[in-house]
Every structure is written in C-alpha cells, then in structure tokens.
N, C-alpha and C positions, 0 to 999 in steps of 0.2 A: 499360194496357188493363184493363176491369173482367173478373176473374175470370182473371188471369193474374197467379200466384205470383212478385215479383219474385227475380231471383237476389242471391243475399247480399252484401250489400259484405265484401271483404276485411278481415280484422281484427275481423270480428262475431263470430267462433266459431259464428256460426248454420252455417258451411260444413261443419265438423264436424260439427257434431249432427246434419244431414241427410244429407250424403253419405257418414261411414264408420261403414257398418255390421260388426258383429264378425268378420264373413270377411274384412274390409279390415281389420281389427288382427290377426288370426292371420296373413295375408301377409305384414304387415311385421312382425308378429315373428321370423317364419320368414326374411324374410330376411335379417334383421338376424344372426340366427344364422350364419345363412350367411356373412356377411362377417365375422364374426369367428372363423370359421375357417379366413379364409383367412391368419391371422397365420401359422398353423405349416406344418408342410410341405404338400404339394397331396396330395391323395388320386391315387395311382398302382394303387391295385388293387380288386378289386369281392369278394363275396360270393356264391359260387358254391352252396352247400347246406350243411346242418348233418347231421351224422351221429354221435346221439350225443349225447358229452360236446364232441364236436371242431366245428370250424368250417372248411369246406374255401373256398379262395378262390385266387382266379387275384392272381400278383405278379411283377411281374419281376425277376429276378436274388435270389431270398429268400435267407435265412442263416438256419442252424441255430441257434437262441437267439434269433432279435432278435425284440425286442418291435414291436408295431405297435397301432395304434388300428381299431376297427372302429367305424365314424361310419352313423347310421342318412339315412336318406333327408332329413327335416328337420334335421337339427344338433342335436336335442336330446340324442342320446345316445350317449357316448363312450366305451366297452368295450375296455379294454384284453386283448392276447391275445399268446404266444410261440408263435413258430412253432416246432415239433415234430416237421415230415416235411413231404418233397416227394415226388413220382415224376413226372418231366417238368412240365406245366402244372399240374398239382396240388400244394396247398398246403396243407396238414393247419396249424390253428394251435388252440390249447388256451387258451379266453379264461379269464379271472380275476374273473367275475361270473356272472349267468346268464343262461343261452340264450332265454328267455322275450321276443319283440318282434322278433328278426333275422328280416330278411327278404331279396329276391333285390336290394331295392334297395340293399342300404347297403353304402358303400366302403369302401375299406381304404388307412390312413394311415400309411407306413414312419415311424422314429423315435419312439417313444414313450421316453422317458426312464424305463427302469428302475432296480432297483437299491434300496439301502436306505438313506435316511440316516443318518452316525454322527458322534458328537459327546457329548463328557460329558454333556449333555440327556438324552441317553436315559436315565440314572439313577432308578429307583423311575419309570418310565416304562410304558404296557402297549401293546404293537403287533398289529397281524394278522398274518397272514403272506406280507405283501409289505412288511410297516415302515410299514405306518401306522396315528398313531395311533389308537387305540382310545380312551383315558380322556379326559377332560377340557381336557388340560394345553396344547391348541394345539399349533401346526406344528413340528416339531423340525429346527433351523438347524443344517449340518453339510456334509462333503465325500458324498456321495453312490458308492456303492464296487456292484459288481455282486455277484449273489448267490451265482454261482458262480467261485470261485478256486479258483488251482492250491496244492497242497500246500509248505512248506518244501521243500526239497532238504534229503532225510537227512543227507549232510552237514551240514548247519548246523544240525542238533541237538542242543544240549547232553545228554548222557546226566542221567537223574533222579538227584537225590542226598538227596532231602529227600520225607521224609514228606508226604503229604495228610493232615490229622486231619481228620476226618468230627464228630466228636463220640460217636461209636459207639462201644461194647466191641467187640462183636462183630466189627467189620468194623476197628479201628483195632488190636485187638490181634491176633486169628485171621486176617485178609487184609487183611493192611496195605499201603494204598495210597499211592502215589509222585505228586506234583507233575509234571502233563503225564502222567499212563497215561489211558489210555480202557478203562475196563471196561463193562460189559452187566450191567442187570440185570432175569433171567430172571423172569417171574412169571405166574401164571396171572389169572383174577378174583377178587376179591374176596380177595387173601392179603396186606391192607396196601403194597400197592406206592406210592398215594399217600402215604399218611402217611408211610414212608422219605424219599419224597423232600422232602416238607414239611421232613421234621429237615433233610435234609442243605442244602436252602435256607435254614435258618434258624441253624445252629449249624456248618456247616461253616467253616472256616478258608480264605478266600477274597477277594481285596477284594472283587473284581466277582461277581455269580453272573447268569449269564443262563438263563432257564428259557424252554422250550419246551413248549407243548401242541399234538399234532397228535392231529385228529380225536377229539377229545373232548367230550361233552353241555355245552351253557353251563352248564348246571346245575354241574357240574361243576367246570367256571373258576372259577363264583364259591365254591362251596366250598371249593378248593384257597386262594384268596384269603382270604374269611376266616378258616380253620382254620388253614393253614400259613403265610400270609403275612400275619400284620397291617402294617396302617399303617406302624408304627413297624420293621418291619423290610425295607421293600421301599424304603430309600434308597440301595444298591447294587444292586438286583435290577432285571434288566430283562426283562420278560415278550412272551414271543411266541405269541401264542392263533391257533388255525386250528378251529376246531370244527368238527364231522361234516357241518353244511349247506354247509360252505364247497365252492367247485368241488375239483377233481381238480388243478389246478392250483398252488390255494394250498396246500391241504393239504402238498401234496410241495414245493412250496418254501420251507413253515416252516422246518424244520431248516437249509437252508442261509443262508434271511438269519439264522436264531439264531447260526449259526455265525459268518458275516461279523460282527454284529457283536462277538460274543467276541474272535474276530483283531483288530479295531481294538485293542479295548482291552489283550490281548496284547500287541502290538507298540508299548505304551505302558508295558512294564515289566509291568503286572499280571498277577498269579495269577488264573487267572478260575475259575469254576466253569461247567460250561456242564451243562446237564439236559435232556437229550430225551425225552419221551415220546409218541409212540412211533417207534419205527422201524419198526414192524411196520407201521402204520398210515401211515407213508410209503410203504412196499415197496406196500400196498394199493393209494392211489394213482398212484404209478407205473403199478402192472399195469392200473389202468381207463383212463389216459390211452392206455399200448404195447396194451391189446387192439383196442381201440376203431382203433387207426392198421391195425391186419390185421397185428400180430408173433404167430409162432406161441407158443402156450405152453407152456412146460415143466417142470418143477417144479411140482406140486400149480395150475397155471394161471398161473405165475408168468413172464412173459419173461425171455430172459437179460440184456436191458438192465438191468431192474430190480437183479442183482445186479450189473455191471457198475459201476452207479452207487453204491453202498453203500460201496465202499472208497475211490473218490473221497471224499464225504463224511469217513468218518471218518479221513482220513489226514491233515486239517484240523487235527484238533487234536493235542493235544503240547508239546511245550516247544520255545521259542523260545529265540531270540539273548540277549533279553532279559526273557523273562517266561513264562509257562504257561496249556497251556489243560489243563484236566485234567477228563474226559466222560465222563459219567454216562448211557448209552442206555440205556432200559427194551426189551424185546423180548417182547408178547406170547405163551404158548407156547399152542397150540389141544388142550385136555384135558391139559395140565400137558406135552407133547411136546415134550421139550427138543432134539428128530432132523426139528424142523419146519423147515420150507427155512430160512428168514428166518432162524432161530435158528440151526441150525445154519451157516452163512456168517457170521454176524455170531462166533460166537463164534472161529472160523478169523482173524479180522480185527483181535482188541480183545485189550488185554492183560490180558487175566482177566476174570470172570464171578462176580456173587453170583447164587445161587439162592435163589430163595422158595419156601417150602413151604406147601403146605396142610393138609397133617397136623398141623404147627406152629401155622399162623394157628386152625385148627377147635379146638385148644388155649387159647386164648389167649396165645400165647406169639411176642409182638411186638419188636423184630421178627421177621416169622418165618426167617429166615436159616438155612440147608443149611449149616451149615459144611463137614463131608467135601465136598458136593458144588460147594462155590465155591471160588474160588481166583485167587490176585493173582500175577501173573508176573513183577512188580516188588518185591514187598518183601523180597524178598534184597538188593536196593538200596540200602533204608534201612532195613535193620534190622540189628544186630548179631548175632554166634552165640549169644550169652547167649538175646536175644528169638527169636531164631529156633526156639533149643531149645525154649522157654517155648512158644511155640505151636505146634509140633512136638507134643508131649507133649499138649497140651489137646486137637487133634485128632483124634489117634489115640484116644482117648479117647471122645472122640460120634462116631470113625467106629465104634467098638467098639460103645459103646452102642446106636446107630441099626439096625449088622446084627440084633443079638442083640434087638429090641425085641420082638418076636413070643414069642422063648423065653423071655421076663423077666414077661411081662402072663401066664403060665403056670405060671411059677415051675417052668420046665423045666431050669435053670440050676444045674451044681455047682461050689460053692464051690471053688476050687484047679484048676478044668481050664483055665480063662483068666486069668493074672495082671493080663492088662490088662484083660481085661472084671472083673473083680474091682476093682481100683483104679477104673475109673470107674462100676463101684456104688456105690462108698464116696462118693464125690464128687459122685455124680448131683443131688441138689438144689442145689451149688455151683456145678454147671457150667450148672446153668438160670439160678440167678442172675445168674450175671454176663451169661449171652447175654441176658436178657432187659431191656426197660429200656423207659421210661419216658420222657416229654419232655424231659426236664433230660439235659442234654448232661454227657460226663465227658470230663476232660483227659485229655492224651493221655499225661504222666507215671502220670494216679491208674492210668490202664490195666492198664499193665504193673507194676504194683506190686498191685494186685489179681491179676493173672495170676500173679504169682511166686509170692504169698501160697494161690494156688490149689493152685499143684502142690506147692510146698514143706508144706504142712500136708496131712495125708491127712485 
C-alpha cells in the first residue's frame, strides 16, 4: 500500500536499526548481568540502612566473620563486607570498599570466598590488605588460608636459642634479639622510625621478610619503596599496603593477612621477618569500626574489644616446630607518651621494646635508639656471660650519661664523685660512635668485638 512502511524481512538487520533503541540495550545488558549472577549462591538478605562506616542489613542465621557480598539493584556492583555484629534481626557488616551508591535496594549474597592467597608467588610481590594484588605481576595461584588463625599451643614451641642479627650495633650488641621474639618499636614522628625499618628489611638476617604498612600516605609507600626497598632487594619481601583512604576494614585487617601469610611461609621451615607498622593505626581502626556498632568506650575512646584483639594477633608469631617468625611492631606514642593505652598493652604483650628518641633524632644521631630505655627480654637466651657483661657495662654507662645530661651541658659535674659517670665521660664520643651508624649493615661478630674493644680500652 502507498505510504505504508513495509516491515523488515528477517535477516536484514533493518530490525535492529529500527526497533532497538539504547534503553532496549541497557535492559539486556542489565539482564544479562543478572543472569550471570545467578552462577553463585542466591541472594538471601537485603540492605536495611547505612550508619556510618557500617552497613546494617536483615540475614538469616549470620556468623560472626563471614564474609558476604552486597550486590546493588542492577548487578553491576559487587562490594564485598564482614559481618561484625548482630542484635536479633539486625545485622551490622563492615564492607571493604566504599559506601558511596548503596541503596535500600541492593541484596545481600552469603559466601563470598575470603581469605588471602599463599604460595612462593607472593615473593617480591605488593598486596593490599585483603591479598590482593596491587603491582603489575597478575593473579597469584595458591591454597587460599583465612585471615584470622589460632595461635601455636605454647606447648609446641621451641624455646629461642639463636640470635636475630638486625645488622645494627646498637640493637644486635646492647638488645640483642632472639629468632621468633616479637618486640615493639616505640616511636613518635618524625624520629627515623621508617628508615629503621628500611635497614632492618634490607639487611636483616632472614629468608622471607613480610612488611606491612597500615594507614599510611601513598606518598609514603612509594617512598619507603624506593628508598628502603630497591628493586633488587624485594625478591624475598612481600609487601602488604593498606593506606589512610582505605575503609576501617582493610586498614585492620592488614596486619593479620601479613601475618597469615608469614605463618605459610613459617611452616615451611623459614625464618621470616615480619614488620608491622603500625599497630597503633590498627587499634585506630578497630575503635572506628567498635564505636560506630554502639561499644562503649574506654581508655582515651578506646573499646575493650580493640585490646582484646591485639594479643590474639601477636601471639601469632614466634618460633615454630620448624621455622620462625620473629616481629617487628611499630607503636605510635601521642607527644612521645610511652603510658598511652595502645603502648602501653602492647608493651605488657611483646618480648621487649626499642625506644626512639627525639632528643636523639633533633641531634642527628641515627638511629635514634634509647638504649637505658629499650630492652630485649630474650637475649639472655643467646647471648653468653662474657657478651652479656660487655653490654651490661655499655649500658649502664649511657644510662649514667643520659641522667646526668643536664649537669654535664653546665659543667655542673665533679671529677671523682661518680666513677661511672666519669668512665662514661671518657668514652662519650666512643659510645656515640658505635650507637650511631649509617646504611652499611655490620656483622654481627664485628659487633661484639667493637663492643669488647669499647670497654676494654678507656
């Protein structure tokens, strides 16, 4: 008929061109989405309100830990979350992305496959903190392990019998640490606390070294990278980054996939190194994830969950059946307050504590290490009475100096009223020498043989 549009034969593609327009290709994208979500399990719960950092949502039968998926209305977006708290039909879960797009419509999918995976891959590897990767290097093939494990049975700990060599004077001769201790090390801003742990990833005595950064500036990561980690020395280092924008979630569960995966490689024989920083900066996160649930706070706003959790953690590491983990915690102190919660619990928990000083660092005098005020609860372990006297004596010595430091810059000081403050006059620019030091790592023979050379020559 004239002026009647015939309809398209099949197979012209003219059907296309005219009949789907671009809301008939968002439909069936959309549901095409849709159906390929029905591969994994069925969505069994909904999105009730956000409050917060948190995500509240109706589930039945929840578990304390388990992960789930929180799936928005369309299928496009899939927000992984741990649930965290209940009180009857209420459902507190703490996602691992951000809250920006959730809405009343989007469901809630039980079983999300958490966890980190582990496998010699991870080697010179960089993860976030949930284990995945961050650098370049593709998906890392492995047995996939939860984040949080139970401790050794004391029992099956080998007691320590062997030195940790650091590379350090200060810290290998004056607090000499044991294969499998966990010490703390105390520091304020800006008093060299990176650079330490640069040296001790780079020159410490360790196959494996896993290093951890929680809540720290990117900026930051990659400095620590390129200044303390080149290239060429991150083919055993495996790095775990959580930086400050990350949620409340990852931040606090850096430290334990760092720790998981140290235990793999533990339990594969290896001496590991493991390097947190910070634990302060995990305790933080905890507290924003327990305030946010309505835990009351105690300590400086601190819940008691938050410390609750901290000795789980480090009771992780130690020495094994057949290998060691030996951990290195930084603990931020707020105006140098070594009586601040965090600090003070953690130091209750670790087998000795270095201090950093400011007085030191504002000197230039790197590292800045407290000797009186640090101390290793293990190197009676491995060390002999000869070394033990040797650092006995260098001690006492800069604790002499360090009191009397006010009546010395006055010249308030007589000759013969202090024998030991007189000996470590004599010695005073010796004893800076050796604590102080430089990139280049010293063995841990030249140590003690410097230190002999210290006391035995006035």
């Amino acid at each position: 008929m004239p002026g009647v549009r015939p309809w398209p034969r099949p197979g012209s593609g003219s059907l296309n061109r005219c009949c789907m327009s671009p809301n008939l290709d968002d439909f069936f994208e959309r549901a095409s989405r849709r159906a390929e979500m029905t591969d994994g399990p069925p969505a069994l719960g909904r999105v009730c309100g956000v409050d917060g950092c948190l995500v509240r949502i109706r589930l039945p039968d929840p578990r304390m830990g388990e992960w789930v998926e929180l799936v928005s209305s369309d299928g496009a977006r899939l927000l992984p979350a741990e649930v965290t708290g209940f009180d009857g039909d209420d459902v507190w879960c703490s996602p691992a992305g951000p809250l920006t797009g959730i809405g009343p419509g989007w469901s809630v999918r039980p079983g999300f496959a958490s966890g980190v995976i582990v496998s010699d891959q991870l080697r010179g590897r960089i993860l976030d903190g949930l284990g995945r990767p961050l650098d370049s290097g593709g998906p890392v093939r492995g047995e996939r392990l939860p984040y949080d494990a139970t401790a050794p049975s004391p029992l099956e700990r080998p007691l320590a019998d062997q030195p940790f060599v650091t590379g350090v004077r200060a810290i290998d001769g004056l607090c000499t640490l044991a294969r499998g201790q966990r010490v703390g090390l105390f520091a304020g801003s800006g008093v060299g606390k990176s650079h330490l742990m640069g040296q001790l990833a780079r020159q410490a005595e360790a196959a494996v070294t896993v290093v951890c950064l929680v809540g720290e500036r990117g900026r930051e990561v990659v400095e620590f990278l390129q200044d303390n980690l080149p290239v060429a020395d991150r083919a055993n280092c495996v790095m775990v980054v959580a930086t400050s924008d990350q949620p409340a979630l990852v931040r606090a569960l850096a430290p334990l996939c760092a720790t998981t995966i140290a235990e793999w490689f533990r339990d594969r024989g290896h001496n590991v190194l493991l390097l947190v920083d910070s634990l302060t900066r995990m305790a933080r996160a905890l507290r924003e994830i327990h305030l946010q649930m309505g835990q009351s706070p105690a300590r400086r706003g601190y819940p008691p969950s938050v410390f609750a959790g901290l000795p789980r953690l480090l009771e992780r590491a130690g020495t094994g059946t057949c290998g060691s983990i030996t951990g290195v915690y930084t603990v931020l102190v707020e105006g140098d307050d070594l009586d601040e919660p965090v600090a003070d619990e953690v130091r209750g928990l670790l087998d000795g504590h270095l201090v950093l000083s400011r007085e030191l660092a504002e000197l230039g005098h790197y590292p800045a290490l407290d000797v009186p005020r640090s101390i290793s609860r293990m190197s009676g372990r491995v060390t002999d009475r000869a070394q033990q006297e040797l650092a006995r004596r260098v001690r006492a010595w800069l604790a002499s100096r360090s009191s009397a430091r006010d009546l010395l810059r006055i010249g308030a000081v007589t000759c013969g009223a202090d024998p030991l403050l007189d000996e470590a006059v004599a010695r005073s620019l010796r004893l800076d020498d050796f604590c102080r030091q430089g990139p280049e790592p010293t063995g841990y023979k030249e140590t003690w043989r410097l230190l002999e050379e210290l006391v035995r020559d006035p």
